[in-house]
C-alpha positions as CSV (number, residue, x, y, z in Angstrom):
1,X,2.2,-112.8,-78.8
2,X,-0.5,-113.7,-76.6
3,X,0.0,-114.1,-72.9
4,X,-1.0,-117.6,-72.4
5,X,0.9,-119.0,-74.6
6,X,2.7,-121.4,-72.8
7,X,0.4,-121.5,-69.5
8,X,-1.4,-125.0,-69.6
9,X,-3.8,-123.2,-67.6
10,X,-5.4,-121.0,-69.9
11,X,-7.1,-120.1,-73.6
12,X,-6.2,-122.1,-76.1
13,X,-3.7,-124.4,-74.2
14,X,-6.9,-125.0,-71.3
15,X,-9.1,-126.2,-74.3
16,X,-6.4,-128.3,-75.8
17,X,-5.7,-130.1,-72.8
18,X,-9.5,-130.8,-71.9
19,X,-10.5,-132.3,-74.9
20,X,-7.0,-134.4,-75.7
21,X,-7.9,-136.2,-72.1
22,X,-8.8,-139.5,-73.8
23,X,-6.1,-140.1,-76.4
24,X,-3.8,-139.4,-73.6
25,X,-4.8,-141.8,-71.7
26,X,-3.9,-144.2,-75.0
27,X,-0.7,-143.2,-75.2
28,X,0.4,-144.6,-71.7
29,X,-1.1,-147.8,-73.2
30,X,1.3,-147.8,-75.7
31,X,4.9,-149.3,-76.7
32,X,6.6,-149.6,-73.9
33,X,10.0,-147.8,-73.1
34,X,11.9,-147.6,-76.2
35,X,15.7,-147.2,-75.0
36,X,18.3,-145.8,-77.8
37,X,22.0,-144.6,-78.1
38,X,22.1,-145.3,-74.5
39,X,19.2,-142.7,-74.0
40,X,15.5,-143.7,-72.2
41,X,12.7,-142.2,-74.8
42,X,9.8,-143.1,-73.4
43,X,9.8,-140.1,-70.6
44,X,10.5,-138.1,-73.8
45,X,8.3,-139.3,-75.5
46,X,5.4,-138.7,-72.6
47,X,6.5,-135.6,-71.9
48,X,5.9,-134.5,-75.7
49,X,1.9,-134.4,-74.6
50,X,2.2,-130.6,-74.4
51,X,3.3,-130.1,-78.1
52,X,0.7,-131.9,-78.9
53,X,-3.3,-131.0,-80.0
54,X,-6.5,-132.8,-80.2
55,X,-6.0,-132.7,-83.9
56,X,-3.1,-134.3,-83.8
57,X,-4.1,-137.1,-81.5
58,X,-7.4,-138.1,-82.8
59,X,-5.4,-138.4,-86.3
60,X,-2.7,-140.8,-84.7
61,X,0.1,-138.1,-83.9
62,X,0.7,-140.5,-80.4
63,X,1.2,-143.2,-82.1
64,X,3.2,-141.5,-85.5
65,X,5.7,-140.3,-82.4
66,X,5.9,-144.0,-81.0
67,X,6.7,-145.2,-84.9
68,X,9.5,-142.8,-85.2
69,X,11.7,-143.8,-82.3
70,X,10.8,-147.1,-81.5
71,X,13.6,-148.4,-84.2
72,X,16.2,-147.4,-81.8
73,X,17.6,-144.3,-83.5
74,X,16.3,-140.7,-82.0
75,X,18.5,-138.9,-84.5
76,X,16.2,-137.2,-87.0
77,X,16.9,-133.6,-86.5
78,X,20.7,-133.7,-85.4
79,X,23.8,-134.8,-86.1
80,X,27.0,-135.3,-84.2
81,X,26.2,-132.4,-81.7
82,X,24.0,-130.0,-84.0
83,X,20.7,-129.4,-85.8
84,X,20.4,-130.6,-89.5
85,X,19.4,-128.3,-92.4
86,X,16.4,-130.3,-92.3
87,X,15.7,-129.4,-88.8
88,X,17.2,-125.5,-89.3
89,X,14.0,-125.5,-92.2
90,X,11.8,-127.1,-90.6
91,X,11.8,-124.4,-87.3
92,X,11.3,-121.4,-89.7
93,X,8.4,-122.9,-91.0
94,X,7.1,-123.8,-87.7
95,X,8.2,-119.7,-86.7
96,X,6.7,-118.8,-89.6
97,X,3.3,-120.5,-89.0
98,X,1.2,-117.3,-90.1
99,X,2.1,-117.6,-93.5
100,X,-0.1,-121.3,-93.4
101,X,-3.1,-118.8,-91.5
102,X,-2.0,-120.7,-88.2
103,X,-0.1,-119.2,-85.1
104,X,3.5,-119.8,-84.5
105,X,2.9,-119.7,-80.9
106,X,1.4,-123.0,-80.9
107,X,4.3,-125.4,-82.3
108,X,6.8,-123.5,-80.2
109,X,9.7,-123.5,-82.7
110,X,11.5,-120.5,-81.1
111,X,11.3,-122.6,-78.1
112,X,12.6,-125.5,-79.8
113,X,15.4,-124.0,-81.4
114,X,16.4,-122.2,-78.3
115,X,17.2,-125.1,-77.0
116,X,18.9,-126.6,-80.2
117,X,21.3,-123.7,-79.2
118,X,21.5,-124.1,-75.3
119,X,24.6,-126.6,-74.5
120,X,23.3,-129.4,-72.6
121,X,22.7,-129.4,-68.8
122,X,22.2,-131.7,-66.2
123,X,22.7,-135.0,-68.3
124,X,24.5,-136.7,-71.5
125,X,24.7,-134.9,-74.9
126,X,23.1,-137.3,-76.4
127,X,19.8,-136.9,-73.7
128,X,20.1,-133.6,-74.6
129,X,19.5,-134.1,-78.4
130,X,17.1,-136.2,-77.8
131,X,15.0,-133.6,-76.4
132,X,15.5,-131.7,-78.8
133,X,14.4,-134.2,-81.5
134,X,11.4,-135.5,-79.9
135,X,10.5,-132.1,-79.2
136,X,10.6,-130.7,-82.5
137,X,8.8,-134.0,-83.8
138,X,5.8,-133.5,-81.7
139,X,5.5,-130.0,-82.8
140,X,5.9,-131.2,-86.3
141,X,2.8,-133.4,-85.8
142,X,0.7,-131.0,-84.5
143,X,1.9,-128.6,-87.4
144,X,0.9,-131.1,-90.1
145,X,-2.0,-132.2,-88.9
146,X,-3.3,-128.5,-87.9
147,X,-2.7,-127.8,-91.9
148,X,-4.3,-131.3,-93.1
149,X,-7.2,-131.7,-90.9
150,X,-7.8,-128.2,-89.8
151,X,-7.2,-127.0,-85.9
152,X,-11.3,-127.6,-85.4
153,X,-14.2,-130.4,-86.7
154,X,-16.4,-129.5,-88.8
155,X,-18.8,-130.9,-86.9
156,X,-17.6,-128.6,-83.9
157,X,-18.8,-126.1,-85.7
158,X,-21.9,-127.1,-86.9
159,X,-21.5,-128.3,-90.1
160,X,-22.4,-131.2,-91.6
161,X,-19.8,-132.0,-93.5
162,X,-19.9,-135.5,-94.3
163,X,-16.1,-137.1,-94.6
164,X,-12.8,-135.5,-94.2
165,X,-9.5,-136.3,-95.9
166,X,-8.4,-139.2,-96.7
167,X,-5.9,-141.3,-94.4
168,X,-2.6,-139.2,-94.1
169,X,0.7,-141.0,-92.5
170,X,1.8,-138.2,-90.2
171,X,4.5,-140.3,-89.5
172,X,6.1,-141.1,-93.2
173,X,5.5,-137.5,-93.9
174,X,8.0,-136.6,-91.1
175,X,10.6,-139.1,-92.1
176,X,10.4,-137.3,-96.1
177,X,11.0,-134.0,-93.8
178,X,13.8,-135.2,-92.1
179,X,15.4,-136.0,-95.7
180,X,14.2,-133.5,-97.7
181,X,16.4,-130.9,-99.3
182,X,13.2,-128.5,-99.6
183,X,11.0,-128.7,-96.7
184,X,8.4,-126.5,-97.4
185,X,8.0,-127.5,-100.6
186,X,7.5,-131.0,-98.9
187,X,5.0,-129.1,-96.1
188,X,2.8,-128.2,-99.4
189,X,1.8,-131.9,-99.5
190,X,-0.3,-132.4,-96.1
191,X,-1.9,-129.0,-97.6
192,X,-5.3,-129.1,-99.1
193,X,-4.5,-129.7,-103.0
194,X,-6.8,-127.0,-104.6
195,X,-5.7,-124.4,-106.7
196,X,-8.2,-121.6,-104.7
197,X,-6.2,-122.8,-101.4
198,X,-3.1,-121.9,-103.3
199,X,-4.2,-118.7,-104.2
200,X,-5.8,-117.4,-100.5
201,X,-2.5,-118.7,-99.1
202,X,-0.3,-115.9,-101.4
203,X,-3.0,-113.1,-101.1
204,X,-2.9,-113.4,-97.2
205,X,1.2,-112.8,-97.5
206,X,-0.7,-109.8,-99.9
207,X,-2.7,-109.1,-96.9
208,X,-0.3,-109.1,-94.2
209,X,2.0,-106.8,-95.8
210,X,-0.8,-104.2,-96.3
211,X,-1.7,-104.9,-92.9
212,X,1.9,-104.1,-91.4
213,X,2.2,-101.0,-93.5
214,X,-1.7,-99.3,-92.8
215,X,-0.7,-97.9,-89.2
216,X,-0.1,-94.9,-90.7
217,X,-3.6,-95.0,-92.6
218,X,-5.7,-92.0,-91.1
219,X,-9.0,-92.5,-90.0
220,X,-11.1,-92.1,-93.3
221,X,-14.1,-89.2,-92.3
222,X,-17.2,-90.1,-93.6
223,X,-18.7,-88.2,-96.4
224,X,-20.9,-85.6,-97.0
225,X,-24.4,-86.5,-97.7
226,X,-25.0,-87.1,-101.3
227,X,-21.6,-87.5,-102.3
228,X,-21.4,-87.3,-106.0
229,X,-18.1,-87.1,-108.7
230,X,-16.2,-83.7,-108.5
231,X,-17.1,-82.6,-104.6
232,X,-14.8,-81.7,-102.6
233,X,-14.5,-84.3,-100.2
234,X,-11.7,-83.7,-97.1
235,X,-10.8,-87.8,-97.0
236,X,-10.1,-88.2,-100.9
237,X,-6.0,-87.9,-100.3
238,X,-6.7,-90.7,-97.5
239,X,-9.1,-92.5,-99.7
240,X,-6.8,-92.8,-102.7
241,X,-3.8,-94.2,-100.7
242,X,-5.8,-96.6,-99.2
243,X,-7.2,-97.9,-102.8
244,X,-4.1,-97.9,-104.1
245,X,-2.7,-100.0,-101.9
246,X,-5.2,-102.3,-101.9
247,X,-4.9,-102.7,-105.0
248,X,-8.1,-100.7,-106.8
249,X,-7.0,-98.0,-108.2
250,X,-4.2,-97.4,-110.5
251,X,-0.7,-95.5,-109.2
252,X,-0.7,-93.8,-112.3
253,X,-4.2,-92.4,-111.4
254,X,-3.4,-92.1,-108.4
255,X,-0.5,-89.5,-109.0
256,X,-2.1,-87.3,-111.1
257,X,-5.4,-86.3,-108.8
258,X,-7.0,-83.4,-106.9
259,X,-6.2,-84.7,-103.3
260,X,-9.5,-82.8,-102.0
261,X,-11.5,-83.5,-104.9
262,X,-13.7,-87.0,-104.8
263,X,-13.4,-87.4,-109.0
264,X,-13.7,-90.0,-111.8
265,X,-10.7,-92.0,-110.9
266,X,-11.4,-92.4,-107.0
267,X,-15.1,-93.0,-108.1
268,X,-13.8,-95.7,-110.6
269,X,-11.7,-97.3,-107.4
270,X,-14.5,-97.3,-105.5
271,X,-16.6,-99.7,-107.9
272,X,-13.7,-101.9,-108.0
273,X,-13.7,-102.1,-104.4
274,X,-17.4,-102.5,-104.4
275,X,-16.8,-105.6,-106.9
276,X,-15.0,-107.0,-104.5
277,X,-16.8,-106.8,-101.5
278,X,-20.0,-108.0,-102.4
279,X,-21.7,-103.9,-102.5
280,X,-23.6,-102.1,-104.9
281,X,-21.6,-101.1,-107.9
282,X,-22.2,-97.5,-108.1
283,X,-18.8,-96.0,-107.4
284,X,-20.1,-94.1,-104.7
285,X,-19.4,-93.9,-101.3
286,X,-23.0,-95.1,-99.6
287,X,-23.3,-96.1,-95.6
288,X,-22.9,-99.7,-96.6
289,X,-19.2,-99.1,-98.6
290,X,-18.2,-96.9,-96.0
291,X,-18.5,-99.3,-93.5
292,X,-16.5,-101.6,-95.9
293,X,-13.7,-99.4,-96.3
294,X,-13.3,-99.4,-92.4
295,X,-12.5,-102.6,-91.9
296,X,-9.1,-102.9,-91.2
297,X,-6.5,-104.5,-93.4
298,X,-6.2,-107.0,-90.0
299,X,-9.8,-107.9,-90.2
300,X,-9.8,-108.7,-93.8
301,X,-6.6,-111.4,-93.0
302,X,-8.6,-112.8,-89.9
303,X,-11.2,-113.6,-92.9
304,X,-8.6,-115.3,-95.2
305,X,-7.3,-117.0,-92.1
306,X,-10.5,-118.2,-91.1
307,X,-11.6,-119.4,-94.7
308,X,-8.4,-121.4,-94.7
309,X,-9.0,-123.3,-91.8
310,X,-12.1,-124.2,-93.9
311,X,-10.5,-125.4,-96.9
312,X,-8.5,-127.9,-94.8
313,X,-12.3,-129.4,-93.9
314,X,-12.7,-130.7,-97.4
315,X,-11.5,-133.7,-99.5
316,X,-10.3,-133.8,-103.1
317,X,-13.1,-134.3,-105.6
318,X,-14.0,-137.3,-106.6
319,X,-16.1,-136.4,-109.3
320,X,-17.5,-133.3,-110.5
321,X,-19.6,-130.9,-107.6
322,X,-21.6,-128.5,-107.2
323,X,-20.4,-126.0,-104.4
324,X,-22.9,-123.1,-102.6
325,X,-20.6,-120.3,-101.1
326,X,-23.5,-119.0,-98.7
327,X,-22.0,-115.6,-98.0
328,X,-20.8,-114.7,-101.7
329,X,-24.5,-115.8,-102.8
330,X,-23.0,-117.5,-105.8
331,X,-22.7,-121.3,-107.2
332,X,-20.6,-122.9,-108.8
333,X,-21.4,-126.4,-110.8
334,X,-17.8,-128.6,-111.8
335,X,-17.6,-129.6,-115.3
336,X,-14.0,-130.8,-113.8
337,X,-12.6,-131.9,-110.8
338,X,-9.8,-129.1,-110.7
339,X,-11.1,-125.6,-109.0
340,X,-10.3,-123.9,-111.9
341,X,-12.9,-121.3,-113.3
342,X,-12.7,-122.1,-117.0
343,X,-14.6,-125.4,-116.3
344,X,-16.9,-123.9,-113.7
345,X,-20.6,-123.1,-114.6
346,X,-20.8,-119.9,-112.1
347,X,-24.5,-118.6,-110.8
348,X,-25.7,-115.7,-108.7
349,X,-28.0,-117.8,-105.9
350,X,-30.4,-116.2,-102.9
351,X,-29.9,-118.0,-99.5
352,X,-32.0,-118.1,-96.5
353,X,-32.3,-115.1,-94.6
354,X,-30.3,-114.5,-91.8
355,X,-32.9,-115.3,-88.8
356,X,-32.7,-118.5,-86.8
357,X,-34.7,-121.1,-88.4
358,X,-34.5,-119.4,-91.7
359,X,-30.3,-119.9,-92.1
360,X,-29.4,-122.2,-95.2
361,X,-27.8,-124.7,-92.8
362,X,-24.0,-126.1,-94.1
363,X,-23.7,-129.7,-95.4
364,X,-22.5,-132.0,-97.8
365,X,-25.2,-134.4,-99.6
366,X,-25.7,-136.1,-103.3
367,X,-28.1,-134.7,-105.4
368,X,-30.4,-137.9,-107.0
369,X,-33.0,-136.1,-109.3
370,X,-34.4,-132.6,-111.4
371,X,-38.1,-131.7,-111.5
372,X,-39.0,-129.6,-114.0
373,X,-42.3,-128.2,-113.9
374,X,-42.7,-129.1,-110.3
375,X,-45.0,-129.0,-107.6
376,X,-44.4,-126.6,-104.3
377,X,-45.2,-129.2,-101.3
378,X,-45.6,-125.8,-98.7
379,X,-43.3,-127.2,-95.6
380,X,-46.0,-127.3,-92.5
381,X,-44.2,-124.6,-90.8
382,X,-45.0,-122.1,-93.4
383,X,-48.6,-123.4,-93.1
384,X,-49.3,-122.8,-90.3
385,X,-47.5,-119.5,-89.6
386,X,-47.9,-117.6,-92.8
387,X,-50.9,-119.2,-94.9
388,X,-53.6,-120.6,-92.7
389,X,-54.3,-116.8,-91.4
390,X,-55.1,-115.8,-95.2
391,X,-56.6,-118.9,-95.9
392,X,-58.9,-118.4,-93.2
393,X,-59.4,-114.6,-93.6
394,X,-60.1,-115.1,-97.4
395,X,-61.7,-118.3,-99.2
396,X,-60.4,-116.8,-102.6
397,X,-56.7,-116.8,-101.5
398,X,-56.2,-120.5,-102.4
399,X,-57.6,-120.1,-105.5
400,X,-55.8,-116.8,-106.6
401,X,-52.3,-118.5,-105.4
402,X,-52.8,-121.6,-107.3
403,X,-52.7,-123.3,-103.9
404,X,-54.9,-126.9,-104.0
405,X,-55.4,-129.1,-100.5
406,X,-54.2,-132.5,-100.9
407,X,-54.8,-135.4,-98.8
408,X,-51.7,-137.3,-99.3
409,X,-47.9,-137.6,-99.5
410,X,-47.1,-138.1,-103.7
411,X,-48.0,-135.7,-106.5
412,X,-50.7,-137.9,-107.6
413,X,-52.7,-137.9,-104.3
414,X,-56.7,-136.3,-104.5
415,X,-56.7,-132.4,-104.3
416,X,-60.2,-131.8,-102.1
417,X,-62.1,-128.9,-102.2
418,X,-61.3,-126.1,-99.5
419,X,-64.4,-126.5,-97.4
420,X,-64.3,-125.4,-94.1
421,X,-64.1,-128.3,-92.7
422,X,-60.7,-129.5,-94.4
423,X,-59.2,-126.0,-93.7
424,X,-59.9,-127.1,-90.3
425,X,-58.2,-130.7,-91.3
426,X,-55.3,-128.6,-93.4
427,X,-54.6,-127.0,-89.8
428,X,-54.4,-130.4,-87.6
429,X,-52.1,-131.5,-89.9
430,X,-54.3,-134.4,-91.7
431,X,-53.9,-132.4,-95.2
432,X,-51.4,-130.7,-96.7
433,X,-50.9,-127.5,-99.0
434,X,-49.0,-127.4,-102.4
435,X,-48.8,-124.6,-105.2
436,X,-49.8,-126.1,-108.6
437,X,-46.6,-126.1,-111.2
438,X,-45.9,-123.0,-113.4
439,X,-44.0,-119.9,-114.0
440,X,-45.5,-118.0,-110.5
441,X,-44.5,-121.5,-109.0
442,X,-42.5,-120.4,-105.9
443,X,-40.1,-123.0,-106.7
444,X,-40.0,-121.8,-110.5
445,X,-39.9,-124.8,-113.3
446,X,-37.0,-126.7,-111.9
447,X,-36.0,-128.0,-108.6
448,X,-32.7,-130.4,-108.1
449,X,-33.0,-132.5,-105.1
450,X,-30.2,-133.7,-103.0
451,X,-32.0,-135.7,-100.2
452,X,-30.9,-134.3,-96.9
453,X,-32.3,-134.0,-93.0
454,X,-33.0,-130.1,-93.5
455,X,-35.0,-130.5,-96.4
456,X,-32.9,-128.2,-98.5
457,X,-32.6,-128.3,-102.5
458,X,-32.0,-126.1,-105.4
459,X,-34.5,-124.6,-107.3
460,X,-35.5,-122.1,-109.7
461,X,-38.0,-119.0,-108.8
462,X,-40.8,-116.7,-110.3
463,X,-39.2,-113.2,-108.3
464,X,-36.4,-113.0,-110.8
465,X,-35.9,-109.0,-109.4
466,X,-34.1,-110.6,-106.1
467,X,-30.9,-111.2,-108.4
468,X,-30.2,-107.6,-108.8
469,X,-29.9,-107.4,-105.3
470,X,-26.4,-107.2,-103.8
471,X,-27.2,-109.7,-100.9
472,X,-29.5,-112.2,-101.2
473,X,-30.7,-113.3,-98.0
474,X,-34.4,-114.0,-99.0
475,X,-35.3,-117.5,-98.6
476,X,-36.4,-119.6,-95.6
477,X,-33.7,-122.0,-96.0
478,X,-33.7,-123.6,-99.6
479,X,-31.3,-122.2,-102.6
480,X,-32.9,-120.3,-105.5
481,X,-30.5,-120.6,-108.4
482,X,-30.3,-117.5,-110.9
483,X,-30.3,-119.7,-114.2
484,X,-32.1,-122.9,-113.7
485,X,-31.6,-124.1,-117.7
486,X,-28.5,-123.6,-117.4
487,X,-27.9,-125.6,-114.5
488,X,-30.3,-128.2,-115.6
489,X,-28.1,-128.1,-118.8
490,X,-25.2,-129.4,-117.0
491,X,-26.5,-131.6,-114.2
492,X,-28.9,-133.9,-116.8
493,X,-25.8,-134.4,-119.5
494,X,-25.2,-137.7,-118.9
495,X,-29.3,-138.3,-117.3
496,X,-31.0,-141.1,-119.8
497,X,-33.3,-139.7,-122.2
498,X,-31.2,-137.8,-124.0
499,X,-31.9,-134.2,-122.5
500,X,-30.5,-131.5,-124.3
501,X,-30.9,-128.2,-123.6
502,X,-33.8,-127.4,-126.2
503,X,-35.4,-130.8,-124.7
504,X,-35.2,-129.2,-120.7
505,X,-36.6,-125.9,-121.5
506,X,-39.7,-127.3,-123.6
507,X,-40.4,-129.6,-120.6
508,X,-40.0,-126.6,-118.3
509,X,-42.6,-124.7,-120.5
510,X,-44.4,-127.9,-121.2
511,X,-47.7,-129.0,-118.9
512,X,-46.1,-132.4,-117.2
513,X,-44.9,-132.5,-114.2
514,X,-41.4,-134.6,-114.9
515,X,-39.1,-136.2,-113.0
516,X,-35.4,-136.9,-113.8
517,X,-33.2,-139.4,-112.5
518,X,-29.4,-138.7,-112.3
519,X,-27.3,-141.6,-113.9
520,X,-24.7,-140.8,-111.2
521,X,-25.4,-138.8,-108.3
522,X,-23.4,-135.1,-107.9
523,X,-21.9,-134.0,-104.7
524,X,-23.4,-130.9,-103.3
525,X,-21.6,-128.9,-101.0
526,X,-23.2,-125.7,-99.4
527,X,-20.0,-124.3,-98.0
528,X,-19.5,-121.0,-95.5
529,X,-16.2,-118.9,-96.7
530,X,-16.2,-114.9,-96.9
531,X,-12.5,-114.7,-98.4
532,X,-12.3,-115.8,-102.1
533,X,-9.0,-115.2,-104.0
534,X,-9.3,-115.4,-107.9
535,X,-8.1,-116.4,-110.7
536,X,-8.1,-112.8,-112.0
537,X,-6.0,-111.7,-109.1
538,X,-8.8,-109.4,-107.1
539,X,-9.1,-110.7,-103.7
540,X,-13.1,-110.6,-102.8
541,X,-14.8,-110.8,-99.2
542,X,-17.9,-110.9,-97.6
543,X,-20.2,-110.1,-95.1
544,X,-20.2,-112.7,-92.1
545,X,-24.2,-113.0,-92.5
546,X,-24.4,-115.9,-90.4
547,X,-21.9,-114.9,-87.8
548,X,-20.2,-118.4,-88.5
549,X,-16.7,-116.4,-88.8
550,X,-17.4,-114.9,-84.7
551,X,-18.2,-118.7,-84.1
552,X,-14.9,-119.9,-85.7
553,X,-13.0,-117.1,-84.2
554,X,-14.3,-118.4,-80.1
555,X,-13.8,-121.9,-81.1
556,X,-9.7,-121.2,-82.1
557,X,-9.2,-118.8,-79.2
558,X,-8.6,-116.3,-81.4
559,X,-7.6,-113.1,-80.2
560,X,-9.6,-109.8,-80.9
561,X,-8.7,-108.0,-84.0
562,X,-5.9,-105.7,-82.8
């Protein structure tokens, strides 16, 4: 347990204090004194600020604790002298918080229920229970709204997300939790409602417990140069227990080996732990796996912890989206509503490369319109740093790149000829530079366009190679898809016109430029998450390319990775 967990003065409890300032101030505006069973709440009820969180108050937890006890009863949680079962639940949960990825130590339920147990002191019984029941209210809110809303904004860090859930009554959710005969089973219901959510929260218990039982993993020695498939290798007996329990290699494989022999089955849990780390599937033990294989069992829970907190950003689907996970480099396009995979067109994708300025940024927007066979508009930026010192070092480099000046905004304004004097206009911004449509078309033959501030979109791309890659941090920003009929396929279904698939790839091989209006436009979320838990079972993760996860980490006062 951290050491400033219950000093106001530091970490997380600092932070939480500084930035709930305002909607404190709110809350001495509100009800007046609500007096019941002889008992004066409204000290209580004030004095609750410090179970409390930002979350909570920005999403009406002050005033959901006001509802509560203003009609005269502050008997939730007890009855005649002792806790209810409902109460006895609900404190395990809150104990218990890591098993929702959030820390115990910030609803104070061991706190709480110490002093469900303490007789009271220094005033009535009934005082005394009412402590007690405001106090394990206000950690309640906190608790529910941390697992609704999420402990952070979006926006804190970054993102530009553009609506979170929905309205949630804090306050009618505690009064079904004071009822209940299953409390967590109520608790599921302020979580986020997607399948995938479901799934990370089991494989971090998964996690956990491999986590509690690695201490006695030995440090894995790196291998000898040019490791290959029956070497003798002095960390194979190491190697296989630490596969095994993670799940990649077979026990029965695992009990019939050479412990100082790397051979076919080790190699064989190596490419499944390749497959789910993002690596190079060659069952081989290279610098980058070995790194991946020393990451602790904690780290790999910090990821699922941190992914979701992430989840809790989002809002149930209203229709069909298409998601971006930047760090897995992969798409997925709805058919559905429900994350589930069967109705989930799945794509590998390249992402901008991992330089400032070059990120793919993380938003929400609606894609409008395709265009196949389109145009590349080169963004000013690239201009000037990367093409006006060939353009100006060779006059032929236009022409051999299909690149055409054009004085004006739309597809159809003139093209003029690359005289020296409108290079010289092409570099004070009066002209612009665009790559005519085709195959070697840097945006391919189809580009999906979700109108946004960063000037981001999908599109298709001539260097098909990059796919084989096993991360795909190439681009300056915008997201090159792996199969752009496909995707076309699905997103023009319901476009007018009638565009089947046959219909989309003659166009994209045709020698029109055409654009494609959306009948409805499709959510697009470009999302950050390196934990994924599957369908299949295989948890996967994923390099923090960005460094959003350190950002996420700082901004929860997070402790280091012990």
């Amino acid at each position: 347990m951290r050491s400033d967990a219950r000093n106001p003065g530091s970490g997380r409890e600092a932070r939480s204090v500084a930035r709930r300032l305002p909607a404190l101030a709110l809350c001495a505006s509100l009800a007046p004194a609500v007096h019941a069973a002889g008992v004066d709440m409204a000290p209580l009820i004030q004095g609750s600020r410090a179970y409390l969180d930002p979350s909570a108050l920005s999403h009406g937890g002050m005033e959901a604790l006001q509802s509560l006890y203003a009609s005269g009863s502050p008997q939730w949680w007890s009855r005649e002298g002792q806790e209810t079962p409902q109460a006895r639940a609900l404190l395990h949960e809150l104990e218990n918080a890591e098993s929702y990825g959030l820390e115990s130590q910030d609803y104070r339920g061991g706190e709480i229920a110490q002093l469900a147990a303490a007789p009271a002191t220094g005033g009535t019984d009934a005082a005394h229970w009412a402590r007690f029941d405001v106090r394990l209210t206000s950690a309640a809110l906190r608790f529910i709204a941390d697992l609704h809303y999420g402990r952070v904004t979006p926006q804190s860090a970054g993102f530009k997300l553009q609506q979170e859930r929905g309205p949630f009554d804090m306050g009618e959710m505690l009064r079904k939790l004071a009822a209940t005969a299953d409390v967590p089973a109520d608790i599921t219901t302020a979580e986020p409602p997607f399948y995938h959510y479901g799934l990370l929260k089991t494989a971090l218990a998964q996690y956990r417990k491999i986590a509690a039982q690695s201490s006695d993993w030995k440090q894995l020695p790196p291998p000898p140069a040019k490791l290959r498939i029956g070497d003798a290798y002095a960390g194979a007996g190491v190697l296989r227990h630490m596969l095994t329990a993670l799940g990649d290699l077979p026990e029965a494989q695992a009990d019939h080996a050479d412990e100082g022999t790397f051979d076919a089955s080790l190699s064989l849990g190596v490419r499944n732990f390749q497959s789910r780390h993002g690596l190079t599937e060659d069952g081989l033990i290279g610098k980058a796996t070995y790194a991946a294989l020393k990451a602790r069992p904690a780290q790999r829970v910090r990821q699922i912890v941190l992914t979701l907190e992430r989840w809790r950003w989002l809002k149930p689907f209203e229709t069909p989206p298409i998601i971006v996970n930047i760090p897995e480099f992969e798409l997925y396009a709805f058919r559905t509503t429900q994350d589930r995979l069967g109705s989930i067109l799945a794509m590998e994708v390249i992402v901008g490369k991992t330089y400032s300025g070059t990120q793919t940024p993380v938003f929400e927007d609606e894609m409008k319109y395709v265009v196949l066979r389109p145009y590349w508009d080169v963004p000013r930026s690239i201009t000037v740093r990367e093409m006006l010192p060939k353009i100006r070092a060779n006059p032929r480099y236009l022409a051999a790149q299909r690149l055409e000046l054009v004085a004006g905004p739309s597809d159809s304004s003139p093209v003029v000829p690359p005289t020296p004097e409108n290079i010289e206009a092409l570099a004070a911004g009066r002209l612009r530079v665009r790559q005519m449509p085709g195959e070697d078309n840097a945006l391919g033959l189809a580009k999906f366009i979700f109108p946004n501030s960063y000037n981001v979109y999908l599109h298709s791309t001539p260097a098909h190679n990059l796919f084989n890659e096993s991360v795909r941090a190439f681009s300056h920003g915008c997201i090159r898809v792996r199969d752009p009929l496909a995707l076309a396929t699905l997103v023009l279904k319901d476009a007018p016109g009638d565009w089947t698939r046959e219909k989309i790839e003659a166009t994209m091989n045709g020698t029109k430029t055409v654009r494609v209006d959306l009948t409805r436009p499709i959510t697009v979320l470009i999302l950050y998450a390196t934990a994924l838990a599957t369908e299949a079972g295989p948890v996967l993760f994923f390099d923090d390319i960005y460094g959003y996860d350190k950002k996420l980490e700082r901004q929860l006062a997070l402790p280091p990775v012990s």
